[in-house]
PDB file of the backbone (N, CA, C, O) and the ligand in Angstrom, with CONECT records:
HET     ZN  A 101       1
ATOM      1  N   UNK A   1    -140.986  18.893  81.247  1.00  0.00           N
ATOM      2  CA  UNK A   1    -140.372  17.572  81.057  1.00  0.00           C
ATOM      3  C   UNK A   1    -139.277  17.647  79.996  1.00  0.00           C
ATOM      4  O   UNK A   1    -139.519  18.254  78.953  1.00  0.00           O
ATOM      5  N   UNK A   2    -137.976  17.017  80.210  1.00  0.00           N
ATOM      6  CA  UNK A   2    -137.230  17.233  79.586  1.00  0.00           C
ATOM      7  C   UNK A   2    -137.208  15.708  78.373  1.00  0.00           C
ATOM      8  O   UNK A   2    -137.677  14.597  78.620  1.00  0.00           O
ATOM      9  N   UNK A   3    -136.780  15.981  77.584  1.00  0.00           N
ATOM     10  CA  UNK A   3    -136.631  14.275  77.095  1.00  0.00           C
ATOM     11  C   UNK A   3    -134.756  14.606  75.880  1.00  0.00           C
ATOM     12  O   UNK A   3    -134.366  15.650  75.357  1.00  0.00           O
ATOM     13  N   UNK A   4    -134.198  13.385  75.885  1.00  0.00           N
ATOM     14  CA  UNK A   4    -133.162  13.573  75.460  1.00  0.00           C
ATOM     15  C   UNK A   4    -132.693  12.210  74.565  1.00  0.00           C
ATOM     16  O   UNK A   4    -132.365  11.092  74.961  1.00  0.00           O
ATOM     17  N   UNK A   5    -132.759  12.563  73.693  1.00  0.00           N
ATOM     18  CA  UNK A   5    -132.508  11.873  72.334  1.00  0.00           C
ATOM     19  C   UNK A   5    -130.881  11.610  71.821  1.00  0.00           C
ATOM     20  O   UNK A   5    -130.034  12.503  71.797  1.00  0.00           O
ATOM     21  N   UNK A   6    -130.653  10.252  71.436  1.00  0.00           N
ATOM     22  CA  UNK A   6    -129.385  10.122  71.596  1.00  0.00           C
ATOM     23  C   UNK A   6    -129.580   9.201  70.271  1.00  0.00           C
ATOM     24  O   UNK A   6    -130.474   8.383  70.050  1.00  0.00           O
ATOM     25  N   UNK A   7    -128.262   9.650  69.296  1.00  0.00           N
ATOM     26  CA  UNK A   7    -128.087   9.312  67.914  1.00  0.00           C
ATOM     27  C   UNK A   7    -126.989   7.798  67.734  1.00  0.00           C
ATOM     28  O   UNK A   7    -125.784   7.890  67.971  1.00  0.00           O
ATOM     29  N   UNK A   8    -127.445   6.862  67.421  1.00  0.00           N
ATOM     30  CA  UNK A   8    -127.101   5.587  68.113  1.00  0.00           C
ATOM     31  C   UNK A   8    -125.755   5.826  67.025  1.00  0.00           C
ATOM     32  O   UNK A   8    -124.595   5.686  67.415  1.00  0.00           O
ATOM     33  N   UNK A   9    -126.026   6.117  65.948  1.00  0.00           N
ATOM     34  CA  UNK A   9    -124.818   6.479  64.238  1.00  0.00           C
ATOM     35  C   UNK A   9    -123.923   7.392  64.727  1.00  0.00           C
ATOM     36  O   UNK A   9    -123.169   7.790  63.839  1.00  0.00           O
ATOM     37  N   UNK A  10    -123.703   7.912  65.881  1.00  0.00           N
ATOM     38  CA  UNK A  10    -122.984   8.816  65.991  1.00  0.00           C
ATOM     39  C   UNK A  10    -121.608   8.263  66.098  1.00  0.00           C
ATOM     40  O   UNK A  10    -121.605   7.520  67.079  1.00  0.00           O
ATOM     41  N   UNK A  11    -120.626   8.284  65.624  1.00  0.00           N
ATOM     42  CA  UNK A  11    -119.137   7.990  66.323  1.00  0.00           C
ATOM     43  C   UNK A  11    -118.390   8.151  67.081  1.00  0.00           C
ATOM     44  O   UNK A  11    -118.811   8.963  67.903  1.00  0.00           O
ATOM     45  N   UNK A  12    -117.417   7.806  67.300  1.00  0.00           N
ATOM     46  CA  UNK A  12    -116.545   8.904  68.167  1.00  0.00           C
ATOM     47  C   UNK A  12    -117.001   8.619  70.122  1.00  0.00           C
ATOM     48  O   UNK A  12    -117.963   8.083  70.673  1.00  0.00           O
ATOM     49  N   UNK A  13    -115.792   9.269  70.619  1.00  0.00           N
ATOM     50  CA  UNK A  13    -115.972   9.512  71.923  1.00  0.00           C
ATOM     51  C   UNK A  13    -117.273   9.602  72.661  1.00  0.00           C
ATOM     52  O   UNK A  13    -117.765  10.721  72.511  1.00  0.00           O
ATOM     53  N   UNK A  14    -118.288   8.490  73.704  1.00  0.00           N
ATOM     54  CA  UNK A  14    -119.142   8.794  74.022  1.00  0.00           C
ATOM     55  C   UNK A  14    -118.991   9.707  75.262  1.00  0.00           C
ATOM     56  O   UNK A  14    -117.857   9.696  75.742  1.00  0.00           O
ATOM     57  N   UNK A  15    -119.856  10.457  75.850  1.00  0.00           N
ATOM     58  CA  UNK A  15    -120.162  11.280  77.101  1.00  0.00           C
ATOM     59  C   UNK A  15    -119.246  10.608  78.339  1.00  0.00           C
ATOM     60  O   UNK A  15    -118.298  11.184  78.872  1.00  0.00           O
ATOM     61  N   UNK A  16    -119.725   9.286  78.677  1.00  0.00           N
ATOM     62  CA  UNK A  16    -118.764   8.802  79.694  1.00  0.00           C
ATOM     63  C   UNK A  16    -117.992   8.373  79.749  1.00  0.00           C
ATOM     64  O   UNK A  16    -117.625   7.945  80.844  1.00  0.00           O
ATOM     65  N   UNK A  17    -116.964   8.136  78.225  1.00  0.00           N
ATOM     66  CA  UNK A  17    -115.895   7.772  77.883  1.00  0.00           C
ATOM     67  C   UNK A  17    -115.202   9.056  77.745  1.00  0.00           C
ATOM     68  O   UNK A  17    -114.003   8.793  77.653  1.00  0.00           O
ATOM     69  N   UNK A  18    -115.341   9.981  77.703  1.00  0.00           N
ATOM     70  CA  UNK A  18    -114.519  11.271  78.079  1.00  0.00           C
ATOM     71  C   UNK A  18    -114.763  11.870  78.920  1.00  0.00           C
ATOM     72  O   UNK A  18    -114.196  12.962  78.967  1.00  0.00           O
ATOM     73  N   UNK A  19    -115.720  11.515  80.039  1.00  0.00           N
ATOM     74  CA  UNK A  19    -115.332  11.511  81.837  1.00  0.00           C
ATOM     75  C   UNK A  19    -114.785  10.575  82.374  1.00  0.00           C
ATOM     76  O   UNK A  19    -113.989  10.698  83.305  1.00  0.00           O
ATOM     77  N   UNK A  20    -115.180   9.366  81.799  1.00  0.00           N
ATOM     78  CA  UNK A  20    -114.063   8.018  82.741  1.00  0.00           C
ATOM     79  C   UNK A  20    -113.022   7.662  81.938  1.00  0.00           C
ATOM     80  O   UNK A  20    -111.975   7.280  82.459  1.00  0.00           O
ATOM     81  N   UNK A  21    -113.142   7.726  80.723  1.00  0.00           N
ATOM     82  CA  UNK A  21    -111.976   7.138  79.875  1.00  0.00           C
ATOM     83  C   UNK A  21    -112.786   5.861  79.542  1.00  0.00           C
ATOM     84  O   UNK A  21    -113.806   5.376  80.031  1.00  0.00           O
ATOM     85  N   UNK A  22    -112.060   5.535  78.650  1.00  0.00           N
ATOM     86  CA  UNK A  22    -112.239   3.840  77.811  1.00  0.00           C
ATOM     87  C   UNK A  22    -112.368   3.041  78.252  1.00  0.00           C
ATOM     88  O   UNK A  22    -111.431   3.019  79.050  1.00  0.00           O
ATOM     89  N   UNK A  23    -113.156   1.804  78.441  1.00  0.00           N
ATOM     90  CA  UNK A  23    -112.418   0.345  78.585  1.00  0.00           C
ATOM     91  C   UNK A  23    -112.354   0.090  77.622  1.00  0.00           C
ATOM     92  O   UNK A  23    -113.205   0.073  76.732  1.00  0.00           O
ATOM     93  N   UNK A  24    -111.133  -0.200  77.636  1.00  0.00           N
ATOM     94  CA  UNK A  24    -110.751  -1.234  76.699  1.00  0.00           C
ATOM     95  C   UNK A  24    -110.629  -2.588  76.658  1.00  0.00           C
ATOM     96  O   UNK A  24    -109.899  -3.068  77.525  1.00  0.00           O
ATOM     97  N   UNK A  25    -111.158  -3.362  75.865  1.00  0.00           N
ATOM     98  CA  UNK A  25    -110.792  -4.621  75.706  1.00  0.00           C
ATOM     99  C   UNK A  25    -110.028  -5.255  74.827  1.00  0.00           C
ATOM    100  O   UNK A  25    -110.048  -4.796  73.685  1.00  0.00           O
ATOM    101  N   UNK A  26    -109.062  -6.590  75.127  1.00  0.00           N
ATOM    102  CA  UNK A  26    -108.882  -7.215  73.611  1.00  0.00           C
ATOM    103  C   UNK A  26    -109.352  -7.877  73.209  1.00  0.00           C
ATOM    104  O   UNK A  26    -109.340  -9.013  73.682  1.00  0.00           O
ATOM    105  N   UNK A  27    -110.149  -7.522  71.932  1.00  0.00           N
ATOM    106  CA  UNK A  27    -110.708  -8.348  70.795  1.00  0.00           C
ATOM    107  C   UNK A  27    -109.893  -9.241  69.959  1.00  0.00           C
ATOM    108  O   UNK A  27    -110.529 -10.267  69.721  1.00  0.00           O
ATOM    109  N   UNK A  28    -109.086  -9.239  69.590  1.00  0.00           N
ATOM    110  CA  UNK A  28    -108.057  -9.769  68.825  1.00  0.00           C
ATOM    111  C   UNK A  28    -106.707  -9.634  69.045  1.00  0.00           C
ATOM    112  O   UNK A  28    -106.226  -8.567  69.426  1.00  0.00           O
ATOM    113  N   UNK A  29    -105.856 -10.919  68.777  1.00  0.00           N
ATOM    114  CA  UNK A  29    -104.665 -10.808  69.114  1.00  0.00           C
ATOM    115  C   UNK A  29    -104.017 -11.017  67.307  1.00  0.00           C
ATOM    116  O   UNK A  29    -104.304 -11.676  66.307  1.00  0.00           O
ATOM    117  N   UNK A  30    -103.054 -10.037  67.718  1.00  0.00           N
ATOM    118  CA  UNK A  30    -102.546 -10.200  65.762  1.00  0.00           C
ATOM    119  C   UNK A  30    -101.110 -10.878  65.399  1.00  0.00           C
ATOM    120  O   UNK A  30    -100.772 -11.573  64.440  1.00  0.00           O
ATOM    121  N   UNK A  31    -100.237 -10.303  66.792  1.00  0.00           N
ATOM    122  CA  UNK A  31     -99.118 -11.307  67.161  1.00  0.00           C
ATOM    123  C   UNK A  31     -99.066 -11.566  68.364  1.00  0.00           C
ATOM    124  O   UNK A  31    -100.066 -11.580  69.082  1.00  0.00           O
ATOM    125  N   UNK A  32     -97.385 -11.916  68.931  1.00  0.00           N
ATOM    126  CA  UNK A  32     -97.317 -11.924  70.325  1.00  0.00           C
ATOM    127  C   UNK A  32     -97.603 -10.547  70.929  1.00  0.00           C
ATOM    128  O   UNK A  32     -98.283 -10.407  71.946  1.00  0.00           O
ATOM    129  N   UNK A  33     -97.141  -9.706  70.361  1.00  0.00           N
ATOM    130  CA  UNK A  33     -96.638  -8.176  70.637  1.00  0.00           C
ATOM    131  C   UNK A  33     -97.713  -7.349  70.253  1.00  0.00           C
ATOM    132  O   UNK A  33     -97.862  -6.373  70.987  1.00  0.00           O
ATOM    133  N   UNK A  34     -98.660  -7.477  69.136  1.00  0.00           N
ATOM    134  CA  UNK A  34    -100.078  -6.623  69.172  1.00  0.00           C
ATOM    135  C   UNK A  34    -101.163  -6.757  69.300  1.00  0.00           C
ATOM    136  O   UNK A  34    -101.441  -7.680  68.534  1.00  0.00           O
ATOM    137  N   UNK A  35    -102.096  -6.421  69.817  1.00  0.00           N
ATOM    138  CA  UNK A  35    -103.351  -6.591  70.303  1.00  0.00           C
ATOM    139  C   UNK A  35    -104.494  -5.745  69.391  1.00  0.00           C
ATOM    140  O   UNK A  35    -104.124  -5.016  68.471  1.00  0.00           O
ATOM    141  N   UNK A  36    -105.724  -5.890  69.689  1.00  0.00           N
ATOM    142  CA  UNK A  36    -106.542  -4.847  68.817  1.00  0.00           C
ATOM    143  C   UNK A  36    -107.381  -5.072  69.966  1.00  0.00           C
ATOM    144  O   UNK A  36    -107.541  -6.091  70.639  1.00  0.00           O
ATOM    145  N   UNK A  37    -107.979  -3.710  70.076  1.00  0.00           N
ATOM    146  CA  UNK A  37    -108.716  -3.317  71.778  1.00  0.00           C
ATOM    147  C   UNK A  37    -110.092  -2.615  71.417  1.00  0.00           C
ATOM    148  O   UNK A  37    -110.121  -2.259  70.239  1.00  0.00           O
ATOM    149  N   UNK A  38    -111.065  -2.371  72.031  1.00  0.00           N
ATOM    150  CA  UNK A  38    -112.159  -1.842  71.450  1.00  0.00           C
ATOM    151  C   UNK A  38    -113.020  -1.442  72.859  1.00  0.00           C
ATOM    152  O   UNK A  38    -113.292  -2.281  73.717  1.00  0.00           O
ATOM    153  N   UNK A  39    -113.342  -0.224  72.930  1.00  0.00           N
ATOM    154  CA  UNK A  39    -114.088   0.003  74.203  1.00  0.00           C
ATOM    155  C   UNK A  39    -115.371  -0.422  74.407  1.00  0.00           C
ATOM    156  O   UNK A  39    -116.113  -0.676  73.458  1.00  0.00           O
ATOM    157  N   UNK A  40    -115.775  -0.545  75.773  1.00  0.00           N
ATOM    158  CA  UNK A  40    -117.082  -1.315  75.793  1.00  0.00           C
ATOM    159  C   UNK A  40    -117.736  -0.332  76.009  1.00  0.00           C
ATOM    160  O   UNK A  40    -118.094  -0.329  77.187  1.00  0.00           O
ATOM    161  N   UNK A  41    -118.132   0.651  75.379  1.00  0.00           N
ATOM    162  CA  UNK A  41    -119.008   1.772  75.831  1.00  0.00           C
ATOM    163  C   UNK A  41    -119.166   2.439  74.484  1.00  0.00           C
ATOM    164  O   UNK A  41    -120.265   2.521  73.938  1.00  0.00           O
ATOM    165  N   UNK A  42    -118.185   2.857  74.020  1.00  0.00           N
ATOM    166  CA  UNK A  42    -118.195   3.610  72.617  1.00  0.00           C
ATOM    167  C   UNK A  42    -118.098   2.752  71.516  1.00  0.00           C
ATOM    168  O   UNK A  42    -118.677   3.020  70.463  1.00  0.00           O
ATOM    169  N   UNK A  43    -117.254   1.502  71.695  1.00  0.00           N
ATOM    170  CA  UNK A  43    -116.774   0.545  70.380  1.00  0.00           C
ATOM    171  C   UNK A  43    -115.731   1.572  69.805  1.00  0.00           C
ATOM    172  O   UNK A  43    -115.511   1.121  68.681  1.00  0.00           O
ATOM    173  N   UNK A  44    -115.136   2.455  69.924  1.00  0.00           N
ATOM    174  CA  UNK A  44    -113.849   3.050  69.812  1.00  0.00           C
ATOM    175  C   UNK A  44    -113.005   1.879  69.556  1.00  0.00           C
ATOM    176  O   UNK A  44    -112.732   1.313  70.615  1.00  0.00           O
ATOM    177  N   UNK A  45    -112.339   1.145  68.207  1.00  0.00           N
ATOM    178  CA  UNK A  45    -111.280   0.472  68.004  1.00  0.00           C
ATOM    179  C   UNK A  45    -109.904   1.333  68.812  1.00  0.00           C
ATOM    180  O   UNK A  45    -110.037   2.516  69.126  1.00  0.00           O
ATOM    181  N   UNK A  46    -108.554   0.540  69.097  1.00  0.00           N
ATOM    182  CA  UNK A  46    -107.206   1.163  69.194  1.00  0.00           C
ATOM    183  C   UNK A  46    -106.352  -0.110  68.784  1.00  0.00           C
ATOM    184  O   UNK A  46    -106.899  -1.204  68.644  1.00  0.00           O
ATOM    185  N   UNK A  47    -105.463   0.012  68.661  1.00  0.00           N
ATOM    186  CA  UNK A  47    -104.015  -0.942  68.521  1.00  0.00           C
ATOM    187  C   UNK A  47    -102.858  -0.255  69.084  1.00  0.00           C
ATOM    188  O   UNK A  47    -102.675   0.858  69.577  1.00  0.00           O
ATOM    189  N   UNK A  48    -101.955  -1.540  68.791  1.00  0.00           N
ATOM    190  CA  UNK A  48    -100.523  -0.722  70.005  1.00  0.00           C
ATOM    191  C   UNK A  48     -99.542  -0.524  68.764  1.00  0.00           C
ATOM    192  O   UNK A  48     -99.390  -1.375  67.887  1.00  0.00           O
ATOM    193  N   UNK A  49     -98.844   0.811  68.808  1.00  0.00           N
ATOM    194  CA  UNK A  49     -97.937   1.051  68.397  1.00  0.00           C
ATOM    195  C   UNK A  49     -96.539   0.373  68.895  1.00  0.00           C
ATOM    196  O   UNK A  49     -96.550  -0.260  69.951  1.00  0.00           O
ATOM    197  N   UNK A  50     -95.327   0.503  68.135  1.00  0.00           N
ATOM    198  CA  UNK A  50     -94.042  -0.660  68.110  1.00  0.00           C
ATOM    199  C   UNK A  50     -94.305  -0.355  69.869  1.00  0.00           C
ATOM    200  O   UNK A  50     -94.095  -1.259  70.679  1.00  0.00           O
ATOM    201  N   UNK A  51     -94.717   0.831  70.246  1.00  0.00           N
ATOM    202  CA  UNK A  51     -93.523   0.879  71.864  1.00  0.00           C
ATOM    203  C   UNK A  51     -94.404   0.418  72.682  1.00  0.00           C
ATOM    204  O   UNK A  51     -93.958   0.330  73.826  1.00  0.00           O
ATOM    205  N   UNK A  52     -96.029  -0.082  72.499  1.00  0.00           N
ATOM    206  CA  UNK A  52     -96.967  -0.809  72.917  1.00  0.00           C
ATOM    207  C   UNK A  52     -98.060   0.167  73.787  1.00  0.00           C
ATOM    208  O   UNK A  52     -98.903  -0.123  74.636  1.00  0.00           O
ATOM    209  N   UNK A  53     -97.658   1.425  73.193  1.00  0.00           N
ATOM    210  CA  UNK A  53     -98.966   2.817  73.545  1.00  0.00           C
ATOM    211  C   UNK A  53    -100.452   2.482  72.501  1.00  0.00           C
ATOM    212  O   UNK A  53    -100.604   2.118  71.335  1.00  0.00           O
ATOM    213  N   UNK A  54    -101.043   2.705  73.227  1.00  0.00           N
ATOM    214  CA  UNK A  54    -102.405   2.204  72.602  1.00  0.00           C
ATOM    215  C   UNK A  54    -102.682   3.793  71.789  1.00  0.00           C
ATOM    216  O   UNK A  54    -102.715   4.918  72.288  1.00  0.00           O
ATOM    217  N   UNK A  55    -102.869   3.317  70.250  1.00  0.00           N
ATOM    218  CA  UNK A  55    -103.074   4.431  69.207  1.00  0.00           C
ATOM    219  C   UNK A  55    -104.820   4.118  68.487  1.00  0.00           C
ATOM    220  O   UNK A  55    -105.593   3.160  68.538  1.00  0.00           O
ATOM    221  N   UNK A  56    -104.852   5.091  68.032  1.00  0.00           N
ATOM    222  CA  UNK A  56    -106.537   5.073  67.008  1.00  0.00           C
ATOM    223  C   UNK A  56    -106.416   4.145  66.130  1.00  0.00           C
ATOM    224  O   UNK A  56    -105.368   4.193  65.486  1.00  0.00           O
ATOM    225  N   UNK A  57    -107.356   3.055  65.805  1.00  0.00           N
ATOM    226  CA  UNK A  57    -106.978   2.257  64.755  1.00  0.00           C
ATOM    227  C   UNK A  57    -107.681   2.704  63.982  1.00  0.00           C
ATOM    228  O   UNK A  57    -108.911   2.721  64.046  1.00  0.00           O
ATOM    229  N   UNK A  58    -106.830   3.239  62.925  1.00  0.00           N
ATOM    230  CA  UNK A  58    -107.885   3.866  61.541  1.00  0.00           C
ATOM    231  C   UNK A  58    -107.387   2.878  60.802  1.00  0.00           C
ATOM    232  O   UNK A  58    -106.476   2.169  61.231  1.00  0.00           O
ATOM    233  N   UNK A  59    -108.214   2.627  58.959  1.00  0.00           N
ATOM    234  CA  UNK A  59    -107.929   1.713  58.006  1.00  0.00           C
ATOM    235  C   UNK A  59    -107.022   1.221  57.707  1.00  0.00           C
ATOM    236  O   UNK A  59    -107.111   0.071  57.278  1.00  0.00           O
ATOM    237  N   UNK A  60    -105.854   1.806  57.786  1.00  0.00           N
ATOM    238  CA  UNK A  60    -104.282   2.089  57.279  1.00  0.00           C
ATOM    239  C   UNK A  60    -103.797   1.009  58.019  1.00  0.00           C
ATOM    240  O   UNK A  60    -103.071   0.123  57.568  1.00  0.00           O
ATOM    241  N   UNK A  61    -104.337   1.129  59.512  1.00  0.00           N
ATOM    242  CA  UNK A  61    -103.301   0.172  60.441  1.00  0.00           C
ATOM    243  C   UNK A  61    -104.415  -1.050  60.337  1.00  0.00           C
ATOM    244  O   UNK A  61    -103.876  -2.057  59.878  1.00  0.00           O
ATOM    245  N   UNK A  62    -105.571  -1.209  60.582  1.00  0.00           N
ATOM    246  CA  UNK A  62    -105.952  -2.227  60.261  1.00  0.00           C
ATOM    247  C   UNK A  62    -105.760  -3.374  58.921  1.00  0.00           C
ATOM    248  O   UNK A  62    -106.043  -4.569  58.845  1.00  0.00           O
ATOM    249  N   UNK A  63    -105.198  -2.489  58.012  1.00  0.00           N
ATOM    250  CA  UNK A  63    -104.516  -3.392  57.009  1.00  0.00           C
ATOM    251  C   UNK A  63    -102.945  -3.953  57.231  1.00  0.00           C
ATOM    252  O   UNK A  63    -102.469  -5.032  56.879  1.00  0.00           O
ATOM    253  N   UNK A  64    -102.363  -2.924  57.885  1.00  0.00           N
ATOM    254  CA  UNK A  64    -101.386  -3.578  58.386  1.00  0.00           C
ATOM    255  C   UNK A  64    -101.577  -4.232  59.309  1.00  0.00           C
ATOM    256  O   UNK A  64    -100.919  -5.063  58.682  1.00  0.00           O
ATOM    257  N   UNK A  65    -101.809  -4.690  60.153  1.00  0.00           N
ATOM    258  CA  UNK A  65    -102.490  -5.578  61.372  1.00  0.00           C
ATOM    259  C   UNK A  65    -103.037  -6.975  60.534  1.00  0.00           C
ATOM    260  O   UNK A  65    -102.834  -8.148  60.848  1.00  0.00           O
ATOM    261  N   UNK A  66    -103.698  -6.512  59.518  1.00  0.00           N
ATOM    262  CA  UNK A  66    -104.130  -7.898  58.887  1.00  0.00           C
ATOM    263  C   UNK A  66    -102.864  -8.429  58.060  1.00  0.00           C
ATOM    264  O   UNK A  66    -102.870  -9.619  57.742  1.00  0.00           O
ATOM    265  N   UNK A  67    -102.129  -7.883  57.810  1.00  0.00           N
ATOM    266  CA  UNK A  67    -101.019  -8.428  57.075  1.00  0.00           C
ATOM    267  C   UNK A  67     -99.843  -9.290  58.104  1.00  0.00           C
ATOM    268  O   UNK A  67     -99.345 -10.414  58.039  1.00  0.00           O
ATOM    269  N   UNK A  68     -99.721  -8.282  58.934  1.00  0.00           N
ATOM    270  CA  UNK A  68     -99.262  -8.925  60.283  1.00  0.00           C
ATOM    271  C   UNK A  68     -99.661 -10.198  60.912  1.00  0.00           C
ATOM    272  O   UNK A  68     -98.882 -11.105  61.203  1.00  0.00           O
ATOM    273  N   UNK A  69    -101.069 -10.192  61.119  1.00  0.00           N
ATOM    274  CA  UNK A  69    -101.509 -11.264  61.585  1.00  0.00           C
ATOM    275  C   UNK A  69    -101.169 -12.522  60.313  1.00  0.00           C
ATOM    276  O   UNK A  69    -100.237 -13.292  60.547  1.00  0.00           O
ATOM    277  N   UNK A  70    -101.839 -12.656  59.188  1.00  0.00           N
ATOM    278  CA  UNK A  70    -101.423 -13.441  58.713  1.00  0.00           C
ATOM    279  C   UNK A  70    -100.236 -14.059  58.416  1.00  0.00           C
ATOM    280  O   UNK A  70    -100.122 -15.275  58.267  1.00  0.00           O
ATOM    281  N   UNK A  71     -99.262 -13.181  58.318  1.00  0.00           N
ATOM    282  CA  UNK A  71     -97.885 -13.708  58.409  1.00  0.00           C
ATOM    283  C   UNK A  71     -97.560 -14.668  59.735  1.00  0.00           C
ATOM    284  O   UNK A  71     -96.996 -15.762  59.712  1.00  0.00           O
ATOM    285  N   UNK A  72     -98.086 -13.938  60.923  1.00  0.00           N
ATOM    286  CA  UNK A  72     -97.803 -14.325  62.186  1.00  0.00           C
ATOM    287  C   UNK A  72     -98.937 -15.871  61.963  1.00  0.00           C
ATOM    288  O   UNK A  72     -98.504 -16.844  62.581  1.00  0.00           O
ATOM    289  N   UNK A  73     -99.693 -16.017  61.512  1.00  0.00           N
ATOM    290  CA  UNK A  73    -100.067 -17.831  61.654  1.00  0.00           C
ATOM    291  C   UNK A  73     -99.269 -18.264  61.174  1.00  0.00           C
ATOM    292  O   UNK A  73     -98.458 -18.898  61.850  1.00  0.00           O
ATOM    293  N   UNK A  74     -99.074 -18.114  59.524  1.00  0.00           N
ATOM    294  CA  UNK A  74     -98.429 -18.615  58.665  1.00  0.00           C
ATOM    295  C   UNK A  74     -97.163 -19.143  58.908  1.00  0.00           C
ATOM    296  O   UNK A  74     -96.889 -20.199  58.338  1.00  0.00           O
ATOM    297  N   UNK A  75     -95.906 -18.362  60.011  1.00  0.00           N
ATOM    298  CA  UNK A  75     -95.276 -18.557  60.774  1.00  0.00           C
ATOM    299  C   UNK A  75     -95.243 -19.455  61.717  1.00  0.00           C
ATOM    300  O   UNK A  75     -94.231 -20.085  62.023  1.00  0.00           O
ATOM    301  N   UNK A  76     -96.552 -19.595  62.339  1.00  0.00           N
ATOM    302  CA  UNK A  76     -97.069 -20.958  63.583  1.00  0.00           C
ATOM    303  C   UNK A  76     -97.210 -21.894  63.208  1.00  0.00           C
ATOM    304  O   UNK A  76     -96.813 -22.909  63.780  1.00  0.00           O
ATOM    305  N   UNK A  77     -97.891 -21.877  61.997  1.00  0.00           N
ATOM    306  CA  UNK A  77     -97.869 -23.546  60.934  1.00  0.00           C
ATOM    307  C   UNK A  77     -96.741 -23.761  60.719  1.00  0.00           C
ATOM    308  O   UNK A  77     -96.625 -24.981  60.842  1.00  0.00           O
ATOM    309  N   UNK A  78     -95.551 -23.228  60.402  1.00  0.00           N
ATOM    310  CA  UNK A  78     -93.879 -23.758  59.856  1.00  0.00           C
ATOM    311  C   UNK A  78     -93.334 -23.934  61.338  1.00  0.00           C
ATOM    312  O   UNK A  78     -92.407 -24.742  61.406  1.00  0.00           O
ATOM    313  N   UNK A  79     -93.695 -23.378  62.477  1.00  0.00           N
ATOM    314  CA  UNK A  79     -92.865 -24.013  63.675  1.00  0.00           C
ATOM    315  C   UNK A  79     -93.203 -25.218  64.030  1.00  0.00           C
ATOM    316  O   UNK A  79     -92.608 -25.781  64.949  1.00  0.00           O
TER     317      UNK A  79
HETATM  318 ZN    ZN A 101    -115.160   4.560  74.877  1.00  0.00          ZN2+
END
């Protein structure tokens, strides 16, 4: 009997997300133009770079994204 144990803490790319690829979804919209996407299988975050290619969202861009976004309400309240 085989039995197979699977580490829920693990990160990163799951098994059938690097045979089928991602879904992605959008979770959040930050402007008109960026999105924040998150797979339904792994929870793999991404965001779109300027040319709208979906990139890794590590910390860096999530702070920019939050800076973004807020500007971008802040902007909707003055129109
Ligand atoms: Zn995935």
């Amino acid at each position: 009997m085989k039995t197979y144990t699977t580490n829920p803490s693990v990160s990163g790319t799951s098994v059938i997300c690097s045979i089928l690829g991602h879904k992605f979804r959008s979770t959040r919209k930050i402007t008109n133009h960026f999105s924040e996407y998150q797979c339904r299988c792994c929870g793999k975050k991404m965001t779109e770079d300027t040319r709208g290619r979906l990139i890794s969202l590590t910390p860096e861009l999530q702070d920019i994204n939050e800076t973004l976004n807020m500007i971008f309400k802040r902007r909707q309240i003055q129109l």
